[in-house]
C-alpha positions as CSV (number, residue, x, y, z in Angstrom):
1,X,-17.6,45.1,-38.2
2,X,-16.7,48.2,-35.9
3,X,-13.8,47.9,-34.5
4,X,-15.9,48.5,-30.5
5,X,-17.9,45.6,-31.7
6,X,-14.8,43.2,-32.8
7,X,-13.4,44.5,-29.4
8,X,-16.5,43.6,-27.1
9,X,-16.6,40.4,-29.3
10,X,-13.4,39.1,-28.3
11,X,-14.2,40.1,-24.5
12,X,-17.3,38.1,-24.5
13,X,-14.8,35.1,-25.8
14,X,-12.1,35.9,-23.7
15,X,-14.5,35.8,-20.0
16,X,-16.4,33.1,-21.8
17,X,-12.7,30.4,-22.0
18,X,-11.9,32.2,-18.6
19,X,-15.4,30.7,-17.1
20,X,-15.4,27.8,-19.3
21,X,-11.5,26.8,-17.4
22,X,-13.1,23.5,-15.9
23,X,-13.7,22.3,-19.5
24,X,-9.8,22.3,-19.9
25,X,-9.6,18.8,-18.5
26,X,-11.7,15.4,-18.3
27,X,-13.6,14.1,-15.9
28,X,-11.9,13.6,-12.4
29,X,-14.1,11.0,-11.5
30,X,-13.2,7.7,-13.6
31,X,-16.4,6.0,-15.3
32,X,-18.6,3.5,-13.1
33,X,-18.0,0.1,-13.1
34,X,-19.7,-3.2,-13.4
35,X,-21.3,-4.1,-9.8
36,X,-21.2,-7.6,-9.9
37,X,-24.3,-9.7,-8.4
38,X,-22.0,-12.6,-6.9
39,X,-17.8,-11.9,-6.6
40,X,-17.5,-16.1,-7.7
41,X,-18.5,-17.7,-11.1
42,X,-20.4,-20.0,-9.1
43,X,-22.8,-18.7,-6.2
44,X,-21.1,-19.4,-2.8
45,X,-22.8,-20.4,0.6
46,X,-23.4,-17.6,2.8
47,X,-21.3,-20.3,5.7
48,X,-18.6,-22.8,5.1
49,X,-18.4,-26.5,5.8
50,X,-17.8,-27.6,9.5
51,X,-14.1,-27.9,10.5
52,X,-12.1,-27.9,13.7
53,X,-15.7,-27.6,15.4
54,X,-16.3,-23.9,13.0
55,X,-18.8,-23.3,9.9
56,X,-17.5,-19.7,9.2
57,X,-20.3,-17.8,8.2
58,X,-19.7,-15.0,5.7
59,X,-21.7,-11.8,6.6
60,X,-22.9,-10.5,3.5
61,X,-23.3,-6.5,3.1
62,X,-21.1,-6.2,6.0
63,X,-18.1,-3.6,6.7
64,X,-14.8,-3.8,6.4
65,X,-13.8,-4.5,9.8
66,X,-10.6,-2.0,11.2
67,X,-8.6,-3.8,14.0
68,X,-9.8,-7.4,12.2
69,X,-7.0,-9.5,13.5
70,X,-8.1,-9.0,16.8
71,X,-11.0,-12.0,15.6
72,X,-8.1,-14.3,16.3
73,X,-8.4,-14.3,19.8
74,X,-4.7,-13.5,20.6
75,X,-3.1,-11.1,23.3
76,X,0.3,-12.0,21.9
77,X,-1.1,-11.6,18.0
78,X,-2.3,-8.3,19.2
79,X,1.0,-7.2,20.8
80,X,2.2,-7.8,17.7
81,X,0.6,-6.5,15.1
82,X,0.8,-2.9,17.6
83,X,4.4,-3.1,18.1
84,X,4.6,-3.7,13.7
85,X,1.9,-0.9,13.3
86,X,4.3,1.5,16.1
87,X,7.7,0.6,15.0
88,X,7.8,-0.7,11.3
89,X,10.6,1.4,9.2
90,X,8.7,1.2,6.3
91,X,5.2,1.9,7.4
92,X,7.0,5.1,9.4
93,X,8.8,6.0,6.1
94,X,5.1,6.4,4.3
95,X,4.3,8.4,7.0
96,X,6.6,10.6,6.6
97,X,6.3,10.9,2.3
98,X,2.9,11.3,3.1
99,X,3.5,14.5,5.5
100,X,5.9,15.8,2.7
101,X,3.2,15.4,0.0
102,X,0.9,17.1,2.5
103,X,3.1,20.3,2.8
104,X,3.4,20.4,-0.9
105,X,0.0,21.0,-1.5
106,X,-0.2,23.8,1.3
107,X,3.3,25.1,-0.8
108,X,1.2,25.0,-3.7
109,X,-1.9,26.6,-2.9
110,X,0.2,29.5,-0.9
111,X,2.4,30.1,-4.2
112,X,-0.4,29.7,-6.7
113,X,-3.6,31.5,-5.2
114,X,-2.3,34.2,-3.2
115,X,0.1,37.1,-3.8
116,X,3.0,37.2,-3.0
117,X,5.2,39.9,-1.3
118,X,9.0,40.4,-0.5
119,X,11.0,43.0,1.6
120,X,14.4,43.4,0.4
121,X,17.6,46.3,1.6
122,X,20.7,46.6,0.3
123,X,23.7,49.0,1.0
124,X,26.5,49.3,-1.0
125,X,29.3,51.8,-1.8
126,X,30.4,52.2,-5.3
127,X,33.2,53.8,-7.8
128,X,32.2,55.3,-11.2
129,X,34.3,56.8,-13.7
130,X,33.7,60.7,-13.8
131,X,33.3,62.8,-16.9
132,X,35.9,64.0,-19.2
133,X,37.0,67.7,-18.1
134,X,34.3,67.9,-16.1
135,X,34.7,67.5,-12.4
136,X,37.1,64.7,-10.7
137,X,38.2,61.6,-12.6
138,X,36.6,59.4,-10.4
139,X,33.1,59.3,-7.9
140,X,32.6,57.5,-4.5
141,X,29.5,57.1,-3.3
142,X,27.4,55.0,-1.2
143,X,23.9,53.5,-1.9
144,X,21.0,52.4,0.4
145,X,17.6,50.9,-0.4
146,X,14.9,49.6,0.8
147,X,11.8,48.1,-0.7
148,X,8.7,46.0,-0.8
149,X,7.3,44.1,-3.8
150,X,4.2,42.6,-4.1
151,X,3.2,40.1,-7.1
152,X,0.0,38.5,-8.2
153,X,-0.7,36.3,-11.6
154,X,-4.3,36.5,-12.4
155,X,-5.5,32.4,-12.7
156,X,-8.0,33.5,-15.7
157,X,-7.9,29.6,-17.5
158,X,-7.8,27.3,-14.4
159,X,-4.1,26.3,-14.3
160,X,-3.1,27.9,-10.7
161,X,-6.3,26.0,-9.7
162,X,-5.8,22.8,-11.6
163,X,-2.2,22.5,-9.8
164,X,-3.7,22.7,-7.0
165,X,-6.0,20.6,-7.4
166,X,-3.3,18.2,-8.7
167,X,-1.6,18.4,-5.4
168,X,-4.6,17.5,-3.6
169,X,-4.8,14.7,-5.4
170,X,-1.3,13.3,-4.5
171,X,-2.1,13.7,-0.8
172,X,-5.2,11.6,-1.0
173,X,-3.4,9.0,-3.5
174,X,-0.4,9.0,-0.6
175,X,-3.3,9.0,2.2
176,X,-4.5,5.5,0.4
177,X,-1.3,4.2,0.2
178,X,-0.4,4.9,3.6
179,X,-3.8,3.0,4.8
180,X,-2.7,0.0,2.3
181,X,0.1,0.1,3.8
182,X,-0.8,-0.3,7.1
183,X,-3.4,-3.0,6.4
184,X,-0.8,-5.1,4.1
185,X,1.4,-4.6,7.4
186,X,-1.1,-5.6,9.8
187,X,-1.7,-8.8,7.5
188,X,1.9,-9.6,6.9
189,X,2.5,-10.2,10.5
190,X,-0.6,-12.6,10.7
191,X,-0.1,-14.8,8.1
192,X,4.1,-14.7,8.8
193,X,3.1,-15.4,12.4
194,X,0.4,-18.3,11.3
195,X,3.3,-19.8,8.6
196,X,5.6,-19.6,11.9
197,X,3.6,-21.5,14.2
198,X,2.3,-24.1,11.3
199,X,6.3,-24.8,10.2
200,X,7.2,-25.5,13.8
201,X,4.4,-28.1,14.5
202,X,5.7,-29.7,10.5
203,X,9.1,-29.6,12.0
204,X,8.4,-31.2,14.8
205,X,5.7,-33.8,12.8
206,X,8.7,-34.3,10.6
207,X,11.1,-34.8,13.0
208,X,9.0,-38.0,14.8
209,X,8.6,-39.2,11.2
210,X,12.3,-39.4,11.0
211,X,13.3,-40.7,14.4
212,X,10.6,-43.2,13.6
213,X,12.5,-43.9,9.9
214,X,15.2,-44.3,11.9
215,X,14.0,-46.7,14.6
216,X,12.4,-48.7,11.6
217,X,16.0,-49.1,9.3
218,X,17.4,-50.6,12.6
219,X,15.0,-53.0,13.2
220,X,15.2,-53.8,9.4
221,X,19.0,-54.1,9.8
222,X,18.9,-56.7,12.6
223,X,16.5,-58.8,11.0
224,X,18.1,-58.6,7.6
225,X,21.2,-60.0,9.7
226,X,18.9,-62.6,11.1
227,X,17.6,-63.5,7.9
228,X,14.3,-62.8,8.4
229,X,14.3,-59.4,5.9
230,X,15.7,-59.0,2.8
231,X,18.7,-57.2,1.5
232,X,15.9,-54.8,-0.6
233,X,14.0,-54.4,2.7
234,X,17.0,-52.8,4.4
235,X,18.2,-50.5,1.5
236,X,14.7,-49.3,1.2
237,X,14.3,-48.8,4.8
238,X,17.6,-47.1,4.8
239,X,16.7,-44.5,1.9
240,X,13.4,-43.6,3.4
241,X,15.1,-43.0,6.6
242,X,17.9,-40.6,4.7
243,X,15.6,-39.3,2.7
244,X,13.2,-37.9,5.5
245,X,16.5,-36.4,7.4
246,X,17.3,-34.5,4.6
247,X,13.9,-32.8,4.6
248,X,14.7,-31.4,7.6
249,X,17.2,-28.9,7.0
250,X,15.2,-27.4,4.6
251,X,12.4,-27.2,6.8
252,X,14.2,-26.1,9.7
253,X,16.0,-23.0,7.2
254,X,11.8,-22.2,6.5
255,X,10.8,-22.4,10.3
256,X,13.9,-19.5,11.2
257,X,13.5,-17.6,8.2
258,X,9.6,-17.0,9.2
259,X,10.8,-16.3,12.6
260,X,12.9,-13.7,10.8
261,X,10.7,-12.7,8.8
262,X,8.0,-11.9,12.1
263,X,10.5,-10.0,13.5
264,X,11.7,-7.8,10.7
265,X,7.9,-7.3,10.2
266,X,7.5,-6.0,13.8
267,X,11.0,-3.3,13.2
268,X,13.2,-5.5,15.5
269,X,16.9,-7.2,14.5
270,X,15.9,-11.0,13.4
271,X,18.1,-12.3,16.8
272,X,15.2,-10.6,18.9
273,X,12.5,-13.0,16.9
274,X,9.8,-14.0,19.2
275,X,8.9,-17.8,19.4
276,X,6.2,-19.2,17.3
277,X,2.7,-19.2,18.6
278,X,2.0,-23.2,19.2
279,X,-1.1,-24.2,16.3
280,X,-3.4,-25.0,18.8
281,X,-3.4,-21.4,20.3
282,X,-4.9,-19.7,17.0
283,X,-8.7,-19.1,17.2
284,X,-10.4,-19.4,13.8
285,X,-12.6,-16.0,12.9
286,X,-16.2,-17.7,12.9
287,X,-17.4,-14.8,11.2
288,X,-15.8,-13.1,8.4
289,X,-17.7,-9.6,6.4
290,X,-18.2,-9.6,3.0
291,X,-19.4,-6.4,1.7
292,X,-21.1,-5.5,-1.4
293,X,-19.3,-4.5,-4.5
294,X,-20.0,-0.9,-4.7
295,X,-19.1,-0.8,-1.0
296,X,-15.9,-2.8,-1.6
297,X,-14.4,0.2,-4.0
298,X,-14.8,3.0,-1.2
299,X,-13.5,0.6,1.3
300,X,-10.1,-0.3,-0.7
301,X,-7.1,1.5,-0.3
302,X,-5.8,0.1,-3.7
303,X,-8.9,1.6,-5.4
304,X,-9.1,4.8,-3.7
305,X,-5.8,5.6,-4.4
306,X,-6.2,4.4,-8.3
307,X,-9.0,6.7,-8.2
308,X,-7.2,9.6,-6.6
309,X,-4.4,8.6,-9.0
310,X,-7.5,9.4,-12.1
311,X,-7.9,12.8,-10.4
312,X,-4.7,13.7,-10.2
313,X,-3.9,13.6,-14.3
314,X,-7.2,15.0,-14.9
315,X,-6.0,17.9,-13.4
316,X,-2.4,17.6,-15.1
317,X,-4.5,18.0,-18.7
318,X,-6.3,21.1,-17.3
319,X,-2.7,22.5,-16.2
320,X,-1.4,21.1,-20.0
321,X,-4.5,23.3,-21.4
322,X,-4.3,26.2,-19.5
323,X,-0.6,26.6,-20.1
324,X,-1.2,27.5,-23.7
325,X,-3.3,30.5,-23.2
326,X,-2.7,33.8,-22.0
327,X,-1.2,35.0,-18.5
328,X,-1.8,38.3,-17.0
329,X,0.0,39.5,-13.7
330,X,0.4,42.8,-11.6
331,X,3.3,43.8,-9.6
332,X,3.6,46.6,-7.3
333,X,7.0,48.1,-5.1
334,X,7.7,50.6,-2.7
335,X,10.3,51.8,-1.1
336,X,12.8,54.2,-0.2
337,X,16.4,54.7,-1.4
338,X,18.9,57.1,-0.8
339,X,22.6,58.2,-1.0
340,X,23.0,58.9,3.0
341,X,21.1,56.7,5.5
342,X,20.1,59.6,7.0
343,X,17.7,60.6,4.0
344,X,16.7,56.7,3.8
345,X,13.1,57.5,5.3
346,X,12.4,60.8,3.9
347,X,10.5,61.6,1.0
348,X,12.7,62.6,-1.0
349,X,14.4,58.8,-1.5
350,X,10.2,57.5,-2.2
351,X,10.4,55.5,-4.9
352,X,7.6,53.0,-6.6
353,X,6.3,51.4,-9.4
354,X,3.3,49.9,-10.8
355,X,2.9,47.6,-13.5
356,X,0.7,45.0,-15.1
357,X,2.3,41.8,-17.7
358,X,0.9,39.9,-20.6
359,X,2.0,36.7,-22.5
360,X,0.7,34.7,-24.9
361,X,2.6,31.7,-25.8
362,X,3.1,31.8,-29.5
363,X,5.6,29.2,-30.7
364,X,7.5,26.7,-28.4
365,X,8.3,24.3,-30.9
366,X,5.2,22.6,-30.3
367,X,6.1,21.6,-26.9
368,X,3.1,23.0,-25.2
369,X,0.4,20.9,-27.5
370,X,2.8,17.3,-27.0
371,X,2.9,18.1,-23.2
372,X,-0.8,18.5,-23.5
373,X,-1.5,15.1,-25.4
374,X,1.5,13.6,-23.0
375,X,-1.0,14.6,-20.0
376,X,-4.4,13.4,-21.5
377,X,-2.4,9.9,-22.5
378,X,-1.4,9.7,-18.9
379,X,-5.2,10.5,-18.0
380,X,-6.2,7.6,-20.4
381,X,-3.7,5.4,-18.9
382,X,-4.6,6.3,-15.1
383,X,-8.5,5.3,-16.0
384,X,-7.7,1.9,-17.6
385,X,-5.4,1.6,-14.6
386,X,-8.0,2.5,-12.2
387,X,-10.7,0.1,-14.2
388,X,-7.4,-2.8,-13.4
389,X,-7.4,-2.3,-9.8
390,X,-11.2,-2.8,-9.6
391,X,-11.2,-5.9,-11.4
392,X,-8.1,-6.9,-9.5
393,X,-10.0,-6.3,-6.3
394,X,-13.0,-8.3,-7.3
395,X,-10.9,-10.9,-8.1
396,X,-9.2,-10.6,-4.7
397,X,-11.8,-11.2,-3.1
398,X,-13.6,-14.4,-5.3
399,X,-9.9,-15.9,-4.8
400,X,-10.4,-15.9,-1.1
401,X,-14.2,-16.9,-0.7
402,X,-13.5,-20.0,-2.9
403,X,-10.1,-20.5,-1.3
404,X,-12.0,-20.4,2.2
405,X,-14.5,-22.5,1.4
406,X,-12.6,-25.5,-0.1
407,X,-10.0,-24.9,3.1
408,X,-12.9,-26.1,5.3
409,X,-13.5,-29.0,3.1
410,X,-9.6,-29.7,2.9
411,X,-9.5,-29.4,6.7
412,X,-12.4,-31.7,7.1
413,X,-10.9,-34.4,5.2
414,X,-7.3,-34.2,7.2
415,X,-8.9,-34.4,10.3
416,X,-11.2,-37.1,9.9
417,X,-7.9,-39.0,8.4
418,X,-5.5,-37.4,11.3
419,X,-8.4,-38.8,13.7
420,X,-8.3,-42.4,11.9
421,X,-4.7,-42.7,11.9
422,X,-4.4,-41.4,15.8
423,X,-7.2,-43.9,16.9
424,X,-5.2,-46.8,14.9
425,X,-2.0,-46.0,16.3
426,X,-3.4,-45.8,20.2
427,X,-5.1,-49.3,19.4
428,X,-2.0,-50.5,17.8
429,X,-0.1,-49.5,20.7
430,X,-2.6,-50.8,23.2
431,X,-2.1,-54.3,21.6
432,X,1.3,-53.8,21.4
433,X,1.6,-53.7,24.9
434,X,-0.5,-57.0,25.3
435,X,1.3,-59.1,23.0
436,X,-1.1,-59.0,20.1
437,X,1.0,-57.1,17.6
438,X,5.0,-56.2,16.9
439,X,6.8,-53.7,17.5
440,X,7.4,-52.6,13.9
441,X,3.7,-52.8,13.5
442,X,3.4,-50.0,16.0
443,X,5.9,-48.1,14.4
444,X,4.2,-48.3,11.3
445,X,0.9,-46.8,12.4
446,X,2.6,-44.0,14.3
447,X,4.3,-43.5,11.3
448,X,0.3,-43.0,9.2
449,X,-0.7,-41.2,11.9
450,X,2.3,-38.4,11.7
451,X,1.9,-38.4,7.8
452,X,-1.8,-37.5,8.2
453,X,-1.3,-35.1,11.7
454,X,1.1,-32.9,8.9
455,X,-1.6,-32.5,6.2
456,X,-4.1,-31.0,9.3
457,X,-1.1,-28.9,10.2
458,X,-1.3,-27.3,7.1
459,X,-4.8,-27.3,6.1
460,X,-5.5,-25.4,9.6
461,X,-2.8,-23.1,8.5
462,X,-4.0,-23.0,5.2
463,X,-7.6,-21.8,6.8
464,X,-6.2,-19.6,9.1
465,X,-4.3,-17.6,6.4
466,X,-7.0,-17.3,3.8
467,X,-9.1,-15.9,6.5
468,X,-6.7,-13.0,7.2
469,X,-6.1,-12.8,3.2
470,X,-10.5,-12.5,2.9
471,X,-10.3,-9.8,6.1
472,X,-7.6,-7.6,4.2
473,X,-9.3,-7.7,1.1
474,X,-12.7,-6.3,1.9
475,X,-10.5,-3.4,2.9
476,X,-11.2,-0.1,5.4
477,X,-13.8,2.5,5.7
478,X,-12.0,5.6,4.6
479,X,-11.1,7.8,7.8
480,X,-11.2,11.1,6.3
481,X,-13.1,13.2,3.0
482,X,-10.6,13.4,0.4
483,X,-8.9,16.5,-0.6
484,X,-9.5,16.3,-4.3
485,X,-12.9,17.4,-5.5
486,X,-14.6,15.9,-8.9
């Protein structure tokens, strides 16, 4: 072979790995997943049983609804959430990582797509040694420069654009965090504020129960003195009433810390806690969406971002790749220079240069091949990571359809009995009051009636908070078009 045809050959392969660059890494977009026909292992009613006067109907192929806790019918939830979204440290400490991640990919597009050019001076005065025997021992002289330099790498195999690429990536993966941030905010301060408002009506509940307790041992203690009740009667009467008093610390600990809690939520100090919303002020959702499972994964900030997270080390392996084959770069100056300031400008101190750089990596102590395998095991991992988070969602979201449905049975049921047991105790007192029964009898049926108004208390809670979990995880429509390209 002539040696013009073994030099055209290796042109032809040289702008043939330039154009094939895109090769250098796998796909950004991580492989489809399964698309489930039903999110449950058992189909689920498109509305849930009657409770508290609600069948909540789940709106199937709906959207993801933005400002969702406003469904609870709350000024003061609404307040809330705002002041949380406005003020939360943490929430404004994303925002801020994400504006940083932002400005790092305008860094890196500046530094690796463009050229680059500097304008440097200097102005010095120096001493040199003079010859031997030939003029004086010793020179001083001053020195004066000026110059601009201009650089530019050629990005033949891809890695300037792969970096960049990368960097887009990390803004939408931060983007996605930020909006799960947000959401998982919003949601916090719902279900604290619903766990607030439930753990004040069970302290209160629990409170009657022990005043009744109580009541009870001291009407056990005079007729044990009477000898009408036993000496077992009165212990046992005497244990359930210290046993239900020492429930109560405990339960009053719970009640502050989710007032605490609320308030850390919504960036203020926990001694500016706002008061629990009373139970019966919460307005359960009667419609709640439920989209489709291909909609679900653009509407998820977890899955977006696992996703982004997939494009991101694709483009690390195409950085890896590049990395290993040649780099050519030009660099230009000009300037002027001169011994007297006065001849800075003039042509005679011109000075410039032109030049153009090649490197091949050769041997690194195979560092460049294990960073590349490093970067396409991160890609494998970031894809079986992304494939996680899907099935994670879809889980998610079965978890709080079944949940929701079985609430509304579990709601049911403690109502009817919280009815039952109110109905007994206003006809026990009512007889009371004629004669017909004793006192300790009324006691005793205020006493079911407390027992069953505490299991409403937290089946309604329990109803109300798997309602806000079934809101968050359907997710949001995505604001803006990612930065990352496939």
């Amino acid at each position: 072979m002539s040696y013009l045809s073994m030099k055209h050959t290796a042109t032809v392969a040289l702008i043939s790995t330039a154009l094939a660059a895109c090769s250098f890494a796998p796909p950004a977009k991580p492989p489809a997943q399964p698309s489930p026909a039903s999110y449950t292992v058992e189909p689920v009613a498109d509305h849930s049983a009657e409770a508290g006067g609600v069948a909540q109907r789940f709106a199937l192929g709906a959207r993801a609804v933005p400002e969702w806790w406003r469904s609870y019918g709350s000024d003061t939830l609404n307040s809330w959430v705002e002041e949380g979204l406005r003020n939360n440290p943490s929430l404004d400490a994303a925002k801020h990582t994400l504006e940083a991640v932002h400005q790092q990919f305008r860094a890196e597009v500046g530094e690796a797509l463009l050229p680059s050019l500097d304008v440097g001076g200097q102005g010095n005065r120096q001493r040199a040694l003079g010859m031997p025997k030939f003029g004086p021992p010793t020179n001083l002289y001053n020195v004066y420069a000026g110059q601009l330099n201009l650089s530019y790498t050629f990005d033949l195999f891809g890695a300037a654009r792969y970096g960049v690429r990368e960097a887009a990536a990390q803004v939408d993966l931060q983007s996605y965090e930020f909006d799960a941030a947000r959401r998982t905010l919003a949601a916090n301060i719902v279900v604290t504020a619903i766990n607030a408002s439930a753990l004040a009506e069970q302290l209160s509940a629990s409170e009657r129960l022990a005043a009744l307790a109580r009541e009870q041992a001291g009407l056990t203690e005079r007729a044990y003195q009477l000898g009408s009740a036993s000496h077992d009667d009165l212990l046992s009467a005497q244990q359930n009433a210290a046993s239900l008093e020492a429930s109560l610390p405990p339960l009053r600990i719970q009640a502050q810390r989710s007032r605490h809690a609320l308030a850390t939520l919504l960036g203020r100090t926990p001694d500016q806690a706002p008061a629990a919303l009373p139970l019966s002020q919460w307005k359960l959702p009667a419609e709640v969406p439920v989209s489709v499972p291909s909609d679900l994964l653009q509407q998820r900030p977890d899955v977006m971002a696992a996703e982004a997270a997939v494009h991101a080390a694709s483009a690390q392996v195409g950085v890896a790749t590049a990395n290993m084959f040649p780099r050519i770069s030009l660099s230009a100056s000009l300037g002027t220079a001169a011994f007297k300031t006065a001849n800075l400008f003039t042509g005679v101190g011109e000075v410039w240069s032109v030049g153009a750089a090649f490197a091949q990596p050769l041997f690194h102590g195979g560092a460049l091949r294990a960073q590349r395998k490093a970067a396409i095991a991160n890609y494998d991992a970031s894809v079986s990571q992304y494939k996680q988070t899907v099935l994670n969602a879809f889980q998610n979201v079965a978890d709080s359809l079944v949940a929701l449905n079985q609430d509304a049975l579990a709601l049911q049921s403690a109502q009817s009995a919280a009815s039952a047991a109110r109905e007994s105790f206003d006809h026990s007192q009512a007889r009371y009051k004629l004669g017909a029964v004793s006192y300790p009898t009324t006691l005793a049926s205020e006493q079911r009636w407390q027992n069953a108004r505490l299991s409403d208390i937290q089946a309604t809670a329990a109803r109300l908070s798997d309602t806000a979990a079934l809101f968050q995880a359907m997710g949001v429509q995505p604001s803006e078009t990612p930065l990352a390209k496939d």
